[in-house]
C-alpha positions as CSV (number, residue, x, y, z in Angstrom):
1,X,117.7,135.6,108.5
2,X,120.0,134.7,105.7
3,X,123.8,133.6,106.7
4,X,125.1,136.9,106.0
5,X,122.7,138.5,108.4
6,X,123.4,136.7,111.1
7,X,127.2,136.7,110.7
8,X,126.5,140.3,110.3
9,X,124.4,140.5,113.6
10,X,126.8,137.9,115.5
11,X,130.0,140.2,114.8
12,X,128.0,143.5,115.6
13,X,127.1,142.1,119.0
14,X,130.1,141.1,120.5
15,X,132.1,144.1,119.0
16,X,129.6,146.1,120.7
17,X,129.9,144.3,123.7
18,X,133.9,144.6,123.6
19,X,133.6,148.2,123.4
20,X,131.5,148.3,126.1
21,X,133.2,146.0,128.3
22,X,136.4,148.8,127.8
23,X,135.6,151.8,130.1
24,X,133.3,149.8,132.4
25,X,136.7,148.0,133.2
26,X,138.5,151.1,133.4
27,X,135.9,152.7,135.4
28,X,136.1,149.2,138.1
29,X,139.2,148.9,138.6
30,X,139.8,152.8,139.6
31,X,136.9,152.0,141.8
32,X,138.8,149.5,143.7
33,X,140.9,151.4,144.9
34,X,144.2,149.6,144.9
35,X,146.8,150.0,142.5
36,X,147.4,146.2,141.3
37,X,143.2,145.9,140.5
38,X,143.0,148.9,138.7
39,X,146.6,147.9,136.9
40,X,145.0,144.6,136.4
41,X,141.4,145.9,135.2
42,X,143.3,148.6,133.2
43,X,144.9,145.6,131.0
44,X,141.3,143.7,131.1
45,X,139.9,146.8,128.7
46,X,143.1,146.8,126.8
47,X,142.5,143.9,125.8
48,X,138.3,144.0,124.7
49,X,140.2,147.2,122.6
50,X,142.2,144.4,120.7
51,X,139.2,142.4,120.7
52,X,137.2,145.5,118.9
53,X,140.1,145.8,116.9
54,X,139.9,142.3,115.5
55,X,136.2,142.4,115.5
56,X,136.3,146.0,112.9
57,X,139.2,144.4,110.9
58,X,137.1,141.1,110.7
59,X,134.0,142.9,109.4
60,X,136.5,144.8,106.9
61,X,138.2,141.5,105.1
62,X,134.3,140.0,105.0
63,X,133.6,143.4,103.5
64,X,130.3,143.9,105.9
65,X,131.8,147.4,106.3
66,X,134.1,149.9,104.9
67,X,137.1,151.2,105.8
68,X,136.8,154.2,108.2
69,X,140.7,155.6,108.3
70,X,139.1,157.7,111.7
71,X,138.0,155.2,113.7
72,X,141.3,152.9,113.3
73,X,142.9,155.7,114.3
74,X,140.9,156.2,117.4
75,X,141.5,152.7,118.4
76,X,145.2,153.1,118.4
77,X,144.6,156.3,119.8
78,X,143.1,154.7,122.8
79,X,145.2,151.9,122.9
80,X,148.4,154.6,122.9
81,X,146.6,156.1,126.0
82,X,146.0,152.9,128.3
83,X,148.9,152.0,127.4
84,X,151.1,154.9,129.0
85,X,148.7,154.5,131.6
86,X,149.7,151.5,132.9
87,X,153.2,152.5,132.1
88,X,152.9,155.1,134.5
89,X,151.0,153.1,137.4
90,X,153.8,150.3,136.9
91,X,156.8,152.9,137.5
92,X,154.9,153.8,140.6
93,X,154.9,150.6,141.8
94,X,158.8,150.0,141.3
C-alpha cells in the first residue's frame, strides 16, 4: 500500500466512523430518556458532524476528492438542524 493509499484509507475510515457515530448518538441519548442526556448526546453528534466536516475538507485540500457543492450543503444542513434542536430543548429547560 503506497503512502497515498493509506492516507486515503486512514481518512475514509474515521470519516466514516464520524458519520456513523452522528445518529447513533442522536438515537441514544433520546433513548435515555432525560432531557440533559439527550441535550448532552445531541452535542456529542454535533460534534462527529464537525469532525466529518473536517475530515471532507481535509480530503479536498489533499485533493483525494472533489468538491461536491451538495454534500457541504447537507452538512450545514444538518448541523442547522441539531442545532435548533438543542436550541429548543435548552429553552425548555429554562
Amino acid at each position: 500500500r503506497t503512502r497515498s493509499e493509506s492516507e486515503r484509507y486512514g481518512l475514509t475510515n474515521q470519516m466514516c466512523r464520524a458519520a456513523v457515530s452522528i445518529p447513533a448518538n442522536i438515537a441514544e441519548g433520546y433513548g435515555r430518556q432525560s432531557r440533559s442526556d439527550y441535550l448532552r448526546y445531541l452535542r456529542i453528534a454535533r460534534g462527529s458532524l464537525a469532525e466529518v466536516d473536517t475530515h471532507y475538507e481535509l480530503a479536498y485540500t489533499m485533493a483525494m476528492i472533489e468538491r461536491d457543492d451538495a454534500l457541504i450543503e447537507q452538512i450545514r444542513e444538518v448541523d442547522r438542524v441539531l442545532q435548533a434542536l438543542i436550541r429548543s430543548l435548552e429553552r425548555k429547560n429554562t
